[in-house]
C-alpha positions in Angstrom: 0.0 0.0 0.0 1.4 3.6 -1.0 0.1 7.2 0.1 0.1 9.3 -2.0 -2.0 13.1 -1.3 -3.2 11.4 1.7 -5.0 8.6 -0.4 -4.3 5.2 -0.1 -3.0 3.8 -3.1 -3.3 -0.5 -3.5 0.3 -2.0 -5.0 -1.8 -3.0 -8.5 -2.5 0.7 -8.9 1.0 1.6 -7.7 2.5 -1.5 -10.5 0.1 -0.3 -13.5 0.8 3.4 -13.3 4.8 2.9 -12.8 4.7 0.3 -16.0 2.5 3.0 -17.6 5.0 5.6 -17.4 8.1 2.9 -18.4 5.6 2.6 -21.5 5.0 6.2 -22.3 9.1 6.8 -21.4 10.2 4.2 -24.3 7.2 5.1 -27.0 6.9 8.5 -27.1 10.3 10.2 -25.2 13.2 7.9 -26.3 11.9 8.0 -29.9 11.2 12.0 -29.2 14.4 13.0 -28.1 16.4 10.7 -30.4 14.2 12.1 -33.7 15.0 15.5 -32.4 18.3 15.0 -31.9 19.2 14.0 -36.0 17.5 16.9 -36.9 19.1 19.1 -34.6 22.7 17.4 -36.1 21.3 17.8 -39.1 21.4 21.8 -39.0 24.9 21.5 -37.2 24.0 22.1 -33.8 24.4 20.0 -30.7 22.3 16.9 -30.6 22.6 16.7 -27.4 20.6 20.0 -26.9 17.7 18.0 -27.6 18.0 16.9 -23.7 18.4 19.7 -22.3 14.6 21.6 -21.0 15.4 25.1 -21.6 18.7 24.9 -24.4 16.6 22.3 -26.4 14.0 24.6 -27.1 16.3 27.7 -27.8 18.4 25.7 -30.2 14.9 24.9 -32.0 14.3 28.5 -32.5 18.2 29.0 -33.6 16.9 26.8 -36.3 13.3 27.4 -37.2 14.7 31.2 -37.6 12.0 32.4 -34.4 13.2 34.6 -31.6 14.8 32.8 -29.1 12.5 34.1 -26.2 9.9 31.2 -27.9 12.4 28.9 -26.9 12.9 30.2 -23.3 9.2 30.7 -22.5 8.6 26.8 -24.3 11.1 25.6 -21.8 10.1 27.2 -18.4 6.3 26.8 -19.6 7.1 23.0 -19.2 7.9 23.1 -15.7 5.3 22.6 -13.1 4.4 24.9 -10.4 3.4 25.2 -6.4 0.4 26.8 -6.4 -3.2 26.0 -3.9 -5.0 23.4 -5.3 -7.6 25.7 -6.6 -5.1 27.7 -8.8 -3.5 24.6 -9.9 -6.1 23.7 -12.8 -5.6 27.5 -14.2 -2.2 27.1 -15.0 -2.2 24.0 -16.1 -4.7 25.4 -18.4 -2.4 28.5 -19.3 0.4 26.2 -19.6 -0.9 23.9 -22.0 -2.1 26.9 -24.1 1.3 28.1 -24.1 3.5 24.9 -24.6 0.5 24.2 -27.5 0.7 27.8 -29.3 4.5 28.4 -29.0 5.1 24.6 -30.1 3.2 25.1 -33.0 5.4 28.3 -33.8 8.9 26.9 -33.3 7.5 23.1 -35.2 6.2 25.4 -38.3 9.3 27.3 -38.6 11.6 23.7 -38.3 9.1 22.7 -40.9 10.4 25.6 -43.3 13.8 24.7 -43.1 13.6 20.9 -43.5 12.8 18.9 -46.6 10.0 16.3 -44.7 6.6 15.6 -46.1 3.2 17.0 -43.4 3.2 13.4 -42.7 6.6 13.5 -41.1 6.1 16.3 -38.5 3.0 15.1 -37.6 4.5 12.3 -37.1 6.8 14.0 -35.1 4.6 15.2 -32.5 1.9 12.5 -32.2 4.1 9.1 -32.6 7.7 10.1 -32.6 8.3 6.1 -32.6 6.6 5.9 -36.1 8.6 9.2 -36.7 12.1 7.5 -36.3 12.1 5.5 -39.0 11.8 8.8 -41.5 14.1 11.0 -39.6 17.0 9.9 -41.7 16.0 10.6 -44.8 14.8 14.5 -44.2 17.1 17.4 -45.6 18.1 20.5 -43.7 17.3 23.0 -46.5 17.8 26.4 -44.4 16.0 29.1 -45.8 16.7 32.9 -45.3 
């Protein structure tokens, strides 16, 4: 049996949600970070910004030719906050209208300066697994 916010939580619960999470980690952020990570070698940048919260983002915008403020805002946006519990669903409103607007920027710039088909970067965002497989064979085409 584990507490958690002073509610009792049974070890099935505890089992599924921690094998839910393994899951999510290896289908969606392995494949996310490594798909990232070409295209940021791709433009000759770091790949390994693609791991970092806050530089990741920035070095996105380096690339997609946007401000990097996007970037900065993307990456604190993504952290969560303290807040009363009545506050709490307001920001995670704002910041899921934040992370969703200013993703769309910085992902339609990248799209302008990569040779990838629509299919691709959606892709990209919904199954980055599926995504991997196509990563290779888009071109960094930089436009001014």
């Amino acid at each position: 049996m584990v507490t958690f916010e002073g509610h009792v939580v049974h070890g099935n619960v505890a089992t599924l949600v921690v094998a839910l999470l393994l899951v999510f980690t290896f289908v969606y952020a392995f494949p996310a970070i490594y798909n990232f990570w070409v295209l940021f070698d791709k433009a000759k940048k770091p790949g390994w910004a693609a791991i970092i919260p806050i530089y990741g983002p920035i070095v996105a915008c380096q690339i997609a030719k946007k401000p990097i403020w996007l970037g900065v805002i993307f990456g604190i946006a993504g952290f969560q906050v303290s807040a009363p519990s009545n506050v709490v669903y307001i920001i995670n409103a704002v910041q899921f209208l934040i992370l969703l607007l200013v993703g769309i920027t910085i992902l339609s710039g990248l799209a302008k300066q990569y040779k990838a088909s629509r299919v691709f970067w959606l892709l990209l965002v919904l199954l980055p697994l599926a995504a991997s497989s196509m990563v290779k064979s888009v071109i960094y085409k930089p436009t001014k």
